[in-house]
C-alpha positions in Angstrom: 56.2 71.4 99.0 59.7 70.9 98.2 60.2 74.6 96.9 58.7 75.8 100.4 61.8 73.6 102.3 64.5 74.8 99.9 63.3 78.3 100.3 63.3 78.5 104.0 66.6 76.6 104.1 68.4 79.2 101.5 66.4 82.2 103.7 67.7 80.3 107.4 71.5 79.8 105.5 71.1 83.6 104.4 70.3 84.9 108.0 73.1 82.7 109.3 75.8 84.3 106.7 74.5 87.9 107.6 74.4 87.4 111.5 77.9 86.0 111.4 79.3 88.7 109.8 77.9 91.3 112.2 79.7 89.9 115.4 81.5 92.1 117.6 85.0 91.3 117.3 86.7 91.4 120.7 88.8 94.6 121.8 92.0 95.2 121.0 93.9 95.7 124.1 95.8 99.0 124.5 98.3 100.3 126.5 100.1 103.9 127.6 103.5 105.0 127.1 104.4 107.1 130.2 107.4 109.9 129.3 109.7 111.7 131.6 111.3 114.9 129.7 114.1 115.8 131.6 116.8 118.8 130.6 114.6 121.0 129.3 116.7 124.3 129.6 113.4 126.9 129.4 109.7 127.1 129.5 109.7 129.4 126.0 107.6 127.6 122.9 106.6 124.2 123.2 107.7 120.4 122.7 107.0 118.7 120.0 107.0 115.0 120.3 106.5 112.6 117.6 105.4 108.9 118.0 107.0 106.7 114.8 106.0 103.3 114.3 108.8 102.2 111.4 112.6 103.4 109.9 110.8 104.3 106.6 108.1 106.4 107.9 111.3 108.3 110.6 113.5 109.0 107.5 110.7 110.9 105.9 109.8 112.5 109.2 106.1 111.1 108.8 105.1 110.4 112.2 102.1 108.3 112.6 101.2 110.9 115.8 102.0 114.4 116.7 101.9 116.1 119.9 102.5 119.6 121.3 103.4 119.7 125.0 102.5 123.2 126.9 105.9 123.9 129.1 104.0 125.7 131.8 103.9 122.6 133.6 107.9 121.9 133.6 109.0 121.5 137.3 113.1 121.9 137.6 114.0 120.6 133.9 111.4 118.1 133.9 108.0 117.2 132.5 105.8 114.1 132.3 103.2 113.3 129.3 101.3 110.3 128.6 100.2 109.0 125.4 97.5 106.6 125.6 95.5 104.2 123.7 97.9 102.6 121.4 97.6 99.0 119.8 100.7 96.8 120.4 103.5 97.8 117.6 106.9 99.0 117.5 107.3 102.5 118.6 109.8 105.4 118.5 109.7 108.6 120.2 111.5 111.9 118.6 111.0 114.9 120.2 111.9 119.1 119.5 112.5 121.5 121.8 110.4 124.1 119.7 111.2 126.9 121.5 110.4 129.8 118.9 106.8 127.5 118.5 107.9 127.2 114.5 107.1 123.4 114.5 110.6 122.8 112.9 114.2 122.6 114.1 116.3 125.1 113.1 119.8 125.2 113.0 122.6 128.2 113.0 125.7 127.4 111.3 126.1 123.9 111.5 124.5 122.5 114.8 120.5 122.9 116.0 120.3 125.6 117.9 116.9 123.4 119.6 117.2 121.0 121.9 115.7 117.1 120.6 115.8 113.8 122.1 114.4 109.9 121.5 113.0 107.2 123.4 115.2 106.0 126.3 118.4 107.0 123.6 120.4 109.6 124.0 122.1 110.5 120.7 125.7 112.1 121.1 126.8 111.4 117.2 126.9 114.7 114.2 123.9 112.7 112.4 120.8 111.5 112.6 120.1 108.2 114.3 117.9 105.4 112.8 114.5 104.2 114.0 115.9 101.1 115.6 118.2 103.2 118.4 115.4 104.3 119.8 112.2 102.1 119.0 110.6 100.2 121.1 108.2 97.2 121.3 104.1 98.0 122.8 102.6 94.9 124.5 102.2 96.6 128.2 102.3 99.7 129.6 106.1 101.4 129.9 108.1 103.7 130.9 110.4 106.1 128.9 113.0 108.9 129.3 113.7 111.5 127.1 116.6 113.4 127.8 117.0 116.8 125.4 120.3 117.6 124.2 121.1 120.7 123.1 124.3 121.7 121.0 
């Protein structure tokens, strides 16, 4: 009699373990980063943006998200994009005028010849900026501005 109450009590503590271990965790709550683009000098090729989430992953230009933007919809220099979805984090926007669609930057001489921007930054130095110019923190939905420079 006493193996038939240890047996249902390890099969009950069993089912208990199992069960607790297939909750549903709760949701993660995500939010949307609206983007203005504004300066954008032509409608040829497309912009690339790219989402960044730390200095380490930026320096080796190893964004975490890629997007390519269609210009047919730039009104006047500007375009709008949303990215949605995304878990709170730091976050940093870089973006490339790619207008000969080669998914790269290229440069003449010395200077890029495409335009680029960041996150609510606009760069005006001869190198490239870190991730912490232009990153930003994710815990409700927000706004940012682009602005492309060209050279």
């Amino acid at each position: 009699m006493n193996m038939r109450y240890l047996l249902n009590f390890l099969v009950v503590a069993l089912l208990v373990v199992v069960s607790s271990s297939f909750k549903a965790k709760p949701p993660v709550k995500t939010y949307t980063i609206s983007i203005n683009i504004t300066n954008i000098r032509n409608k040829k090729g497309k912009i690339q943006l790219q989402l960044y989430r730390t200095q380490k992953a930026f320096k080796a230009e190893v964004p975490y998200k890629t997007f390519r933007i269609s210009k047919n919809d730039v009104t006047g220099k500007t375009l709008d994009f949303k990215i949605t979805g995304l878990e709170p984090n730091h976050y940093g926007l870089a973006l490339l005028d790619d207008e000969n669609g080669n998914k790269k930057m290229d440069y003449g001489l010395v200077y890029p010849k495409e335009g680029f921007g960041f996150s609510d930054y606009y760069h005006t130095a001869w190198s490239k900026p870190t991730f912490y110019k232009f990153k930003l923190y994710l815990n409700t939905d927000k706004s940012v501005t682009v602005k492309i420079r060209y050279m």
